[in-house]
Backbone bond lengths (Angstrom), bond angles and torsions (degrees), N, CA, C in turn:
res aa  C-N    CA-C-N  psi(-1)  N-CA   C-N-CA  omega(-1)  CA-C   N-CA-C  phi
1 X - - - 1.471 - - 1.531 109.71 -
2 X 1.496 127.98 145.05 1.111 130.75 175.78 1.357 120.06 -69.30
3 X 1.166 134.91 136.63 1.432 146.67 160.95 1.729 89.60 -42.12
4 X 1.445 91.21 144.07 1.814 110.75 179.32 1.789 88.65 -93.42
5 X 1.828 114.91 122.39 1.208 118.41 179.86 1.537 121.94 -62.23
6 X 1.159 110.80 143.37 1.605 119.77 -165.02 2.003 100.86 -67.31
7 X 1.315 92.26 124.23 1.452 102.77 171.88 1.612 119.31 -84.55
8 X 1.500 101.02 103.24 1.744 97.89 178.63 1.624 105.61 -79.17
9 X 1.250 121.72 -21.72 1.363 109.54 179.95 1.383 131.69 -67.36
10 X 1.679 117.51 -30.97 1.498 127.20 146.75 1.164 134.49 -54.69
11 X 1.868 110.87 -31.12 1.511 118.05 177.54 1.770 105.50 -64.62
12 X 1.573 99.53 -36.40 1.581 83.25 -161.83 1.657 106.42 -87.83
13 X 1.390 111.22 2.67 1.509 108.69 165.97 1.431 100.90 -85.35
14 X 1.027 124.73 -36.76 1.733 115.87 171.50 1.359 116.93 -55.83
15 X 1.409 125.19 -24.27 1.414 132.77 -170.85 1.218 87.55 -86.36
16 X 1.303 151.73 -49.30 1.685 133.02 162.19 1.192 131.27 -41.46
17 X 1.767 98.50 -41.58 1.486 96.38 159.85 1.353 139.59 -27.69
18 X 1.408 83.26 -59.97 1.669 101.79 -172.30 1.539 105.38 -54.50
19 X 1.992 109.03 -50.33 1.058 90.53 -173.04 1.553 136.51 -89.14
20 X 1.251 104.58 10.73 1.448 123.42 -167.12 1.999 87.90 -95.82
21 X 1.414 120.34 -4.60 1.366 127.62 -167.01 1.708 91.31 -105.87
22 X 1.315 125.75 -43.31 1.450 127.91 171.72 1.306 113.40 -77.49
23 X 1.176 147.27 4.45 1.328 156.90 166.37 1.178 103.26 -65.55
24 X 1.711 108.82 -83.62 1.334 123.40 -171.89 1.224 117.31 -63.17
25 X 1.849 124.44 -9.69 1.602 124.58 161.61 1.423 121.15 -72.39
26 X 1.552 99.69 -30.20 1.278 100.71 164.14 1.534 126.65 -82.49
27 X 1.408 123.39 -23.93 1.167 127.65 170.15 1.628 101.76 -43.23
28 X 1.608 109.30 -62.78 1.693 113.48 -153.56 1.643 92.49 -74.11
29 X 1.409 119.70 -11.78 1.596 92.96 167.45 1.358 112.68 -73.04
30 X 1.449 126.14 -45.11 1.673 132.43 -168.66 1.673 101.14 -64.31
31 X 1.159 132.18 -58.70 1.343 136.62 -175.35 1.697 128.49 -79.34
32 X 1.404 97.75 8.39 1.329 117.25 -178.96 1.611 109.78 -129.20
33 X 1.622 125.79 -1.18 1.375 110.48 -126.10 1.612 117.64 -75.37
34 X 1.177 134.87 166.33 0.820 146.56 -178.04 1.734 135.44 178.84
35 X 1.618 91.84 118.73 1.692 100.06 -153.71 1.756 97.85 -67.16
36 X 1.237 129.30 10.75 1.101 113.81 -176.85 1.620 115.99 -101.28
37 X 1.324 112.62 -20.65 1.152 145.95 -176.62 1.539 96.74 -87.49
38 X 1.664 126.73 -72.65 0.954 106.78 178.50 1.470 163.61 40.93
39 X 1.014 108.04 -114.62 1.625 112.87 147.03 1.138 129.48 -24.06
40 X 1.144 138.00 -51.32 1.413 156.83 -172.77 1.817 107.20 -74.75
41 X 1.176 104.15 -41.93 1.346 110.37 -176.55 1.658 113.15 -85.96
42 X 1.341 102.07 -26.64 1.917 95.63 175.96 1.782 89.11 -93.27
43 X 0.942 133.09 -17.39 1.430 121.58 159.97 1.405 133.06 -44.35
44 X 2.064 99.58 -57.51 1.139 113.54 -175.78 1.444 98.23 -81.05
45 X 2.108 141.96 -15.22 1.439 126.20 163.17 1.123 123.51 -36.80
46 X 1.761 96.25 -45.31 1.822 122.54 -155.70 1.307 100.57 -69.77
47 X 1.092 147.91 -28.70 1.698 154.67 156.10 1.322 103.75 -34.83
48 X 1.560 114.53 -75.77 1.320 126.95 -161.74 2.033 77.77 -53.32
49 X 1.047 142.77 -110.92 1.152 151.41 133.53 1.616 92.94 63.45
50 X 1.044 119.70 -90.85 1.449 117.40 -175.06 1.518 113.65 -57.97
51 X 1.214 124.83 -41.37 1.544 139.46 155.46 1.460 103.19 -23.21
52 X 1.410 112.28 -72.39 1.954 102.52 166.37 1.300 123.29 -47.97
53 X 1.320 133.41 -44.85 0.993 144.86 -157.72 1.719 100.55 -61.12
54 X 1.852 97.00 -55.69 1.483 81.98 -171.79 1.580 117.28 -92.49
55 X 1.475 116.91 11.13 1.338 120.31 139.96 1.334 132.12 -45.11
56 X 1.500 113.79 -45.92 1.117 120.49 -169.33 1.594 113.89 -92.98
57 X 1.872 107.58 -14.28 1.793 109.21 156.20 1.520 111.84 -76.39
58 X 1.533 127.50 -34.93 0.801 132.44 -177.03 2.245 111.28 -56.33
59 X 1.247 105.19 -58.34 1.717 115.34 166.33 1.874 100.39 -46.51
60 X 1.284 103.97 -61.78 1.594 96.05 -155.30 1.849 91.27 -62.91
61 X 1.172 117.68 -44.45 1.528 117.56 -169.26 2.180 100.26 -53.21
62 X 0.997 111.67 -38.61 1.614 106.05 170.73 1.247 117.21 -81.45
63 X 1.598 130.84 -17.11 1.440 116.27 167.21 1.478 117.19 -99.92
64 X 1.328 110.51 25.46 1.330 115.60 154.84 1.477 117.73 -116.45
65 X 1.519 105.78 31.62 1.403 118.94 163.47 1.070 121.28 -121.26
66 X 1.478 101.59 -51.86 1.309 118.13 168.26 1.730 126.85 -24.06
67 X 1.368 124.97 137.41 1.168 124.06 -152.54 1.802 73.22 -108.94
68 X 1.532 117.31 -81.76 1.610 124.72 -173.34 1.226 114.64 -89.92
69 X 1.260 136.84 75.72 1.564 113.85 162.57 1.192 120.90 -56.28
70 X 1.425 94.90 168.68 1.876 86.66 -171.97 1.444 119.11 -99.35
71 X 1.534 121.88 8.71 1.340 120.16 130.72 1.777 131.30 -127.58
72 X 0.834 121.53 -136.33 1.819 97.76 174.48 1.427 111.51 -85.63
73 X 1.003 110.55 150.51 1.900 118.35 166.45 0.962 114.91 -44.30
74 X 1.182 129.17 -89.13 1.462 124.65 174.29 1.658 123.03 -34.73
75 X 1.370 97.79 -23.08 1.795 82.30 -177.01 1.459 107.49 -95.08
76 X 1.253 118.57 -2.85 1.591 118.96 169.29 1.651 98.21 -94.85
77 X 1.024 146.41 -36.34 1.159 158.98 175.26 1.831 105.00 -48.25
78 X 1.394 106.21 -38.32 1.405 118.57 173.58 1.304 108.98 -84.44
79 X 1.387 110.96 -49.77 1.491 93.20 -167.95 1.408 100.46 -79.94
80 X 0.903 154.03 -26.67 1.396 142.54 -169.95 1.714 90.57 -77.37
81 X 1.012 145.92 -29.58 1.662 134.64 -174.46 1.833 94.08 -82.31
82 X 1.361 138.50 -56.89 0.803 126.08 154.90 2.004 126.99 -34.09
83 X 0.790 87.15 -31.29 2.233 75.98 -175.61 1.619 97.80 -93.47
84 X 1.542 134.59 -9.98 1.196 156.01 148.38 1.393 102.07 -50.39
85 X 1.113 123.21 -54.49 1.581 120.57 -163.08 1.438 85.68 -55.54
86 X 1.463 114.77 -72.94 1.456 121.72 -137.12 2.051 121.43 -55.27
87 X 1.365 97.24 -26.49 1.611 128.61 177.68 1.793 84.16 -88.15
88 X 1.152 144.31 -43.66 1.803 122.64 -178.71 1.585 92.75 -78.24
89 X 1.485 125.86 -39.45 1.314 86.34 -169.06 1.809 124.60 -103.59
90 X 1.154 101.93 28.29 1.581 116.36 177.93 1.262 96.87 -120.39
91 X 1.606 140.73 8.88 1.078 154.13 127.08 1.485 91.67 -53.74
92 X 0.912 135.53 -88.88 1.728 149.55 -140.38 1.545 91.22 -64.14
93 X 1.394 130.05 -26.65 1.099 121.21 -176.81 2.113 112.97 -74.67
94 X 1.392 81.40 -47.81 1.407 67.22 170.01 1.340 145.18 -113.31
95 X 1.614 98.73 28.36 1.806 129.22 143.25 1.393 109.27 -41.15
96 X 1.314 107.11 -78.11 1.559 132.52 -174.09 1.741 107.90 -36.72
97 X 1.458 113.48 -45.41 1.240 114.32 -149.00 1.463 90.95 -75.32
98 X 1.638 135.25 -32.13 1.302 136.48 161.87 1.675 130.12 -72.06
99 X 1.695 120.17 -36.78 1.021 115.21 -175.37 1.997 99.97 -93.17
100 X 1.055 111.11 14.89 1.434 118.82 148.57 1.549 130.26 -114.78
101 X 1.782 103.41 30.12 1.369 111.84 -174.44 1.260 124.75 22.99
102 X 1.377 134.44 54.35 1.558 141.85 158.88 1.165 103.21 -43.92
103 X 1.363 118.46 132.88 1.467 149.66 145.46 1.352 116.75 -71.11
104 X 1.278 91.40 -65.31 2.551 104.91 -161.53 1.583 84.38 -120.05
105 X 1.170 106.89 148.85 1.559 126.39 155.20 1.399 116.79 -86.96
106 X 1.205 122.28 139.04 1.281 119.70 177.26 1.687 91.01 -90.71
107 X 1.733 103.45 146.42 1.193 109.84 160.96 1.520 141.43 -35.07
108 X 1.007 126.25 -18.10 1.094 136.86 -157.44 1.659 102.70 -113.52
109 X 0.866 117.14 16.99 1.452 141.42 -160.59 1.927 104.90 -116.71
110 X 1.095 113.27 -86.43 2.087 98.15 132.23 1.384 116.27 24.13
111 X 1.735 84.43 -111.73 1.617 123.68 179.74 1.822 98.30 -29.65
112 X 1.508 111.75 -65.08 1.566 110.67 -163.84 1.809 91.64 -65.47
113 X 0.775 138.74 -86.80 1.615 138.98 -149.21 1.686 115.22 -39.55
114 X 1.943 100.98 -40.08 1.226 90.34 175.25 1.894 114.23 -80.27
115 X 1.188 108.56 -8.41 1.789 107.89 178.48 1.624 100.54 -71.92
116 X 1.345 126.87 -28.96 0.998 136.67 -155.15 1.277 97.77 -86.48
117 X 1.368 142.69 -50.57 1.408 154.95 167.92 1.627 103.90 -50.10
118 X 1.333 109.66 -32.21 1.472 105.03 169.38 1.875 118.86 -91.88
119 X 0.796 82.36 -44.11 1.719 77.04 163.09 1.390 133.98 -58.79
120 X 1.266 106.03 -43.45 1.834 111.73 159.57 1.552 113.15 -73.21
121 X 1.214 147.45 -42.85 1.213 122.20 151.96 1.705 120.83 -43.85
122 X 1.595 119.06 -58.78 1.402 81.65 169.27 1.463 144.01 -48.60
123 X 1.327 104.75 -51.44 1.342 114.31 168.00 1.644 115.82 -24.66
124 X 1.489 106.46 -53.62 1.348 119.68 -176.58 1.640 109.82 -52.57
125 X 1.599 112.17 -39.06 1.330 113.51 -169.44 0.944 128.26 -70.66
126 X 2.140 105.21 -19.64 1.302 117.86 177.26 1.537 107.30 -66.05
127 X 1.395 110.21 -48.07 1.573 140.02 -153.26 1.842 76.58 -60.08
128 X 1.690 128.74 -74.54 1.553 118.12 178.78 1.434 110.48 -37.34
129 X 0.968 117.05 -68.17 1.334 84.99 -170.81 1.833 141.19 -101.82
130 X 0.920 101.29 11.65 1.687 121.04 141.90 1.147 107.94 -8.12
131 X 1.435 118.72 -68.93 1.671 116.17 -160.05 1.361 96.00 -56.46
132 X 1.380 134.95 -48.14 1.571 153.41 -164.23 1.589 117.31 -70.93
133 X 1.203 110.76 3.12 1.933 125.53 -133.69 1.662 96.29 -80.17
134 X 1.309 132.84 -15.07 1.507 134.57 167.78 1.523 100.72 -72.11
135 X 1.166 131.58 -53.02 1.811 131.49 -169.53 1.157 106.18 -104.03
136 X 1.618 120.06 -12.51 1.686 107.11 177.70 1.224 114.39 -41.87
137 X 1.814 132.56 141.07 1.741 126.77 142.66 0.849 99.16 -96.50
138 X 1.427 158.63 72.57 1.235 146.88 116.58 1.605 122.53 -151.16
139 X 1.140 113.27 21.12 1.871 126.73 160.63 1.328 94.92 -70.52
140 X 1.398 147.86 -71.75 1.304 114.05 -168.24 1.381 122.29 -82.85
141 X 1.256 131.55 -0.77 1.660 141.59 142.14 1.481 104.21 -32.65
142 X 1.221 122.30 -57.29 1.745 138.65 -173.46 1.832 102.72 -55.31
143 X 1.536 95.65 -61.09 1.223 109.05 -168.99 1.503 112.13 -67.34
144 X 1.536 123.34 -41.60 1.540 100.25 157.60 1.240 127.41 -74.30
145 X 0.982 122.15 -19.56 1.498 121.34 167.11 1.597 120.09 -38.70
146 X 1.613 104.79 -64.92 1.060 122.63 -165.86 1.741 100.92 -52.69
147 X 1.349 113.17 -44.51 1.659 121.81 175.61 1.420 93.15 -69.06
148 X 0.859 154.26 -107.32 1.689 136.95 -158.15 1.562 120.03 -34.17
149 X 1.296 125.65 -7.15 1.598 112.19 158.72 1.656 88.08 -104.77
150 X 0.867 156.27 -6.41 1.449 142.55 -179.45 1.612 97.16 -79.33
151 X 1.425 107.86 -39.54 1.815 106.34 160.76 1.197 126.28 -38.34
152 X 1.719 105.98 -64.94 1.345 125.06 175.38 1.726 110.09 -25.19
153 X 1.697 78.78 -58.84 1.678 81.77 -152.02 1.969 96.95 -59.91
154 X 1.375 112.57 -44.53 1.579 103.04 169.36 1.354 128.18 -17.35
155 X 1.365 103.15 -48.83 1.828 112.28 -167.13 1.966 93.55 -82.52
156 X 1.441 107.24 -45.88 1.804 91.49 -172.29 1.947 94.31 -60.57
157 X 0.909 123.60 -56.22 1.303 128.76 174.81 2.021 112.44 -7.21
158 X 1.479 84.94 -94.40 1.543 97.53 162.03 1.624 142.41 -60.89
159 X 1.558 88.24 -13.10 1.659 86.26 158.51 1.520 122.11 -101.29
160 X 1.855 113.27 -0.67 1.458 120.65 174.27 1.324 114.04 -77.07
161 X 1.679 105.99 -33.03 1.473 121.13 -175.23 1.416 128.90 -69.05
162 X 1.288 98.83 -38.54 1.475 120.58 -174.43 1.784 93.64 -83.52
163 X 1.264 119.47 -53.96 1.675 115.00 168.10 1.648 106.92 -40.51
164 X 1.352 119.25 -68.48 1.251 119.68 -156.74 2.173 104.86 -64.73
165 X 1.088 118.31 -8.29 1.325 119.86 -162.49 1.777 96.00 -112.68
166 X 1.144 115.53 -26.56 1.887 108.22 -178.36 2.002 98.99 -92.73
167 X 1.782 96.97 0.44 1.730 77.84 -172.39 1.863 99.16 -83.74
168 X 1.489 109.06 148.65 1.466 115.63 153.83 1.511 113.91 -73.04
169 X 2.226 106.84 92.05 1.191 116.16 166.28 1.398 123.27 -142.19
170 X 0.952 134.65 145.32 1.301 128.26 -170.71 1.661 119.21 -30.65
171 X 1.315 131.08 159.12 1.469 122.93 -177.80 1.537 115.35 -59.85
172 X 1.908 92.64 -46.17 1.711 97.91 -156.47 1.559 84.23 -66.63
173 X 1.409 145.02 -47.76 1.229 130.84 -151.12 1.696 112.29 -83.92
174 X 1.717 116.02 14.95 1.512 137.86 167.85 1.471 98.70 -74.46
175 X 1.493 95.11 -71.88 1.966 120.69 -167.82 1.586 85.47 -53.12
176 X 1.572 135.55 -60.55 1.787 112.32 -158.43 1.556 104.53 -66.93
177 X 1.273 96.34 -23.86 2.555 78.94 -168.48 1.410 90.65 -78.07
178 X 1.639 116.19 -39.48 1.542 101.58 -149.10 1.739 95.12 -59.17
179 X 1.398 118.50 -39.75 1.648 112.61 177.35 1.566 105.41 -69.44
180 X 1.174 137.13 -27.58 1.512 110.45 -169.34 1.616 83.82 -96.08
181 X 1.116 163.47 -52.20 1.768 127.93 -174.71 1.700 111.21 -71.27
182 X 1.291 124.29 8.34 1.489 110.69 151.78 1.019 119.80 -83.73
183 X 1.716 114.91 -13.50 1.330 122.59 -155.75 1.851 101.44 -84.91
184 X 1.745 102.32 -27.05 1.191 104.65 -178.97 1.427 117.21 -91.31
185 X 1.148 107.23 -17.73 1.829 129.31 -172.57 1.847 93.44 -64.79
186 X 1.374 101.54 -42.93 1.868 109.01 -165.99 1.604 107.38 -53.15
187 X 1.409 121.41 -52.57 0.830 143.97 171.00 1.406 116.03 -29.56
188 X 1.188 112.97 -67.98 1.060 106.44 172.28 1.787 128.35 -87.54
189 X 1.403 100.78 -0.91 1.678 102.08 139.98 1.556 137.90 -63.88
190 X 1.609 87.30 -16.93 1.763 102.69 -166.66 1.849 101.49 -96.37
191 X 1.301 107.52 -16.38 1.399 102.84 157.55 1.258 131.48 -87.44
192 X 1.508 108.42 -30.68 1.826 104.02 173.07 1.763 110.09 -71.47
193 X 1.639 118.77 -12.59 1.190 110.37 -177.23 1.549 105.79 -87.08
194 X 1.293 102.43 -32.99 1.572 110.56 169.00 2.016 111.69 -45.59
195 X 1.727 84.36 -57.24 1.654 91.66 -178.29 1.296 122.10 -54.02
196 X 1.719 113.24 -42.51 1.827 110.40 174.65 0.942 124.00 -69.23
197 X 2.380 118.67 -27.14 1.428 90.33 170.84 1.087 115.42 -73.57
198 X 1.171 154.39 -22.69 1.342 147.57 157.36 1.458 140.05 -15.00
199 X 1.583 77.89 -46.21 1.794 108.42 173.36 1.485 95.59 -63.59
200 X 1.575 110.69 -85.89 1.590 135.21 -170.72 1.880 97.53 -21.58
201 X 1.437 104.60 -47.40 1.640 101.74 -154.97 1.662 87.22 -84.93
202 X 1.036 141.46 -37.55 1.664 132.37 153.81 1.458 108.63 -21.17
203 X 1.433 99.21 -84.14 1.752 99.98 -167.61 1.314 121.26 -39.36
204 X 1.677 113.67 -39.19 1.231 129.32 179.11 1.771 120.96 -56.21
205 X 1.034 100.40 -17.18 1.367 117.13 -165.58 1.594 109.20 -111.17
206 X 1.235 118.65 -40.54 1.567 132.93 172.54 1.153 122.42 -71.74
């Protein structure tokens, strides 16, 4: 009997999974936080974290078998390294928040995790309905969406920066926020890039 063919269109909604699953780990670190706990919790992210990883060997290991995918190689090859980014770098976010020994959260810290929980669900919504993406009504609903909280996050961005640079505080403690709110700002760059290839591999196909 034939092997039932590997579905890339579920994998890459699972690859949201993951990251719509590292969102909310990072949420309960920012809204819970605690340096004592810590450790344990960007530990237990880094799981979810590798969990993509070998999702995403697992996809590339079948499209280097694959005779027809059912859209081009490379453009599943992209988008699956793209929905990868977004779970490594909301991983990286809450690396930082320990190997830069945080004490206090700055407010704006909040604001980024819960935008971030919203951005990977959209993302995710694109990723559902993808398989459908010729008759979908609401894949490009998703896809601007996802660019209007990637806005959002612009404005918390530039109003964390400009806060963290007029306060009277020591230098080194300038250089750690200004990297940990880029660190969260990326994130949600790494979903609107997620979101356009999405787009790009649409048009390509339509």
């Amino acid at each position: 009997m034939a092997s039932a063919r590997f579905n890339y269109f579920n994998s890459l909604v699972q690859m949201t999974d993951y990251a719509c699953q590292v969102a909310k780990s990072l949420d309960d670190i920012v809204n819970g936080f605690n340096t004592e706990t810590l450790e344990q919790q960007v530990a237990d992210l880094h799981v979810i974290e590798h969990s993509a990883d070998q999702l995403r060997h697992e996809i590339t290991h079948h499209l280097a078998k694959e005779f027809l995918p059912p859209i081009e190689l490379s453009d599943l090859v992209d988008l699956t390294s793209k929905l990868d980014d977004i779970v490594d770098c909301i991983d990286d976010v809450a690396l930082h928040l320990f190997i830069y020994n945080v004490e206090v959260l700055r407010p704006e810290c909040a604001e980024f995790s819960e935008l971030i929980i919203r951005c990977c669900e959209s993302v995710r919504n694109i990723a559902k309905e993808f398989v459908n993406y010729r008759k979908s009504p609401t894949i490009i609903d998703a896809i601007i969406q996802t660019n209007r909280l990637e806005s959002e996050g612009d404005r918390i961005y530039t109003r964390a920066m400009r806060a963290i640079f007029s306060e009277s505080v020591p230098p080194l403690e300038v250089v750690r926020w200004a990297r940990i709110i880029s660190s969260f700002e990326d994130c949600c760059d790494r979903c609107e890039e997620a979101s356009e290839m999405f787009e790009s591999v649409i048009m390509k196909n339509t």
